[in-house]
C-alpha positions in Angstrom: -19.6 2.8 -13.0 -20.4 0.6 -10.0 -18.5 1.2 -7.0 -16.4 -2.1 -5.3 -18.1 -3.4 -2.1 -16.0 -5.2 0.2 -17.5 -7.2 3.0 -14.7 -6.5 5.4 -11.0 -5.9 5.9 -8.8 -8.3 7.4 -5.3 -7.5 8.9 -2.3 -9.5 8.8 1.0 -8.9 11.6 1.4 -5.9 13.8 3.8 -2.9 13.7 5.9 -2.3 10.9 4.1 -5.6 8.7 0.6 -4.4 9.0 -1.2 -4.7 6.5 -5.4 -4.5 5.8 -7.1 -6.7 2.8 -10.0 -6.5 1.6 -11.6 -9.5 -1.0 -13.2 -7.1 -3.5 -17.3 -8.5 -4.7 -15.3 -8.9 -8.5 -13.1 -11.4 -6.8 -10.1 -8.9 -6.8 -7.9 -8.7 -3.5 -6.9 -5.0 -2.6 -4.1 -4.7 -0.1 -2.4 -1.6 1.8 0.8 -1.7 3.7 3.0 1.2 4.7 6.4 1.8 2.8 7.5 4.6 4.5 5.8 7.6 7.3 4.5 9.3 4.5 3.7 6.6 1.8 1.9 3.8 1.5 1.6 1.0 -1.2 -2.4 -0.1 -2.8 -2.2 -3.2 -4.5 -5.1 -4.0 -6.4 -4.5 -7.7 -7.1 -7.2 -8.8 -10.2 -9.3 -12.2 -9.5 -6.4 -15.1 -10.8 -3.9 -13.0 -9.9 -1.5 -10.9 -11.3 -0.5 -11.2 -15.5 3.2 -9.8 -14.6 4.1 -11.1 -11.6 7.2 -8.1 -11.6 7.2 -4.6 -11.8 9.3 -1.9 -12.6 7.3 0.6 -11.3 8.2 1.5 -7.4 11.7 1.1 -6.1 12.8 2.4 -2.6 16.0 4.2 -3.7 16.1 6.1 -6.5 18.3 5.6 -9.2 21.3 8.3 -10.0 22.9 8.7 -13.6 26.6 7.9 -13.6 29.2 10.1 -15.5 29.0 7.1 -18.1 25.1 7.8 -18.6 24.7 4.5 -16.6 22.7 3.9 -13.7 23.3 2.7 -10.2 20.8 1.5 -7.5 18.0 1.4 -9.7 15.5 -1.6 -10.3 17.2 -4.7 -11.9 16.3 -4.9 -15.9 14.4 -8.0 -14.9 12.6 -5.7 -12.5 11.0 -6.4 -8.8 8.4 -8.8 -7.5 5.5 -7.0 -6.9 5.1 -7.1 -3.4 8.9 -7.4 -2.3 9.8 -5.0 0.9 13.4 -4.9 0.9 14.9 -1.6 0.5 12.0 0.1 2.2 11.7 2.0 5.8 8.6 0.4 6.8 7.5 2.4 9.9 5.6 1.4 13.0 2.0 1.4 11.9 -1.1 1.7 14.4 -4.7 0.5 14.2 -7.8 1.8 15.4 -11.2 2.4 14.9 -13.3 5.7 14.6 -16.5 6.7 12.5 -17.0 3.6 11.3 -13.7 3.1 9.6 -10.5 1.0 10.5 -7.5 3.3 10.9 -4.3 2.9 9.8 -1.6 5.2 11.2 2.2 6.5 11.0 3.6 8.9 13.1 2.7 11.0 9.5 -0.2 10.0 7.7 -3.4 7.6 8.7 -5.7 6.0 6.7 -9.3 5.1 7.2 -10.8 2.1 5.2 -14.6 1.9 4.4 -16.4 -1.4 2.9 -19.4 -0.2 1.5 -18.8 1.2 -0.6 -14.7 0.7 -0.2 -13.0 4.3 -0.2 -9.6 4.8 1.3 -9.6 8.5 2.9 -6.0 9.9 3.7 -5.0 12.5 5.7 -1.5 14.2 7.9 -2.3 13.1 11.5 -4.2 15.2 13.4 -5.7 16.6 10.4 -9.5 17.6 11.3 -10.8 17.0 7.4 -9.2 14.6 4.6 
């Protein structure tokens, strides 16, 4: 298996809307943006884009059973965009620079992007090792 190289990561907004993409050497975009302090969402994006331009798959609230069997605040039957926001905490989120990574930090968790070969490496804040 060949690892992805990326020639760079770009970063769009500040604060809470930061987010770092990288343009994969397959033509695949991969993007990270911070959800919450302690979770953060990868989107691998394949070259053309997406085949199912919704997803089911990551909601912000949780859905809860109802004495009927039905559910409530859980993700419409048509499901989400993939890369909607709403419903999430989105934190402040820092950037720096150590090691030869970017950083990208909550109060919580940081995490460094590499290009070559691209690896994400996550760890609590102030954590000495991943």
């Amino acid at each position: 298996m060949k690892p992805w190289q990326a020639p760079r990561w770009v970063f769009e907004c500040e604060g809470r809307d930061l987010a770092a993409i990288s343009r994969l050497d397959d033509g695949a975009e991969m993007t990270l943006r911070f959800l919450s302090p302690t979770m953060a969402r990868v989107a691998l994006r394949p070259h053309g884009g997406w085949r199912e331009p919704r997803t089911w798959a990551i909601a912000p609230l949780a859905g809860s059973a109802g004495a009927d069997g039905s559910f409530t605040r859980d993700v419409p039957w048509e499901g989400r965009a993939r890369e909607d926001l709403v419903g999430f905490e989105r934190p402040a989120v820092t950037r720096g620079q150590a090691d030869g990574a970017h950083i990208l930090a909550t109060d919580s968790l940081e995490v460094r992007l590499y290009v070559a070969p691209l690896r994400l490496e996550w760890r609590a804040v102030g954590a000495a090792e991943p």
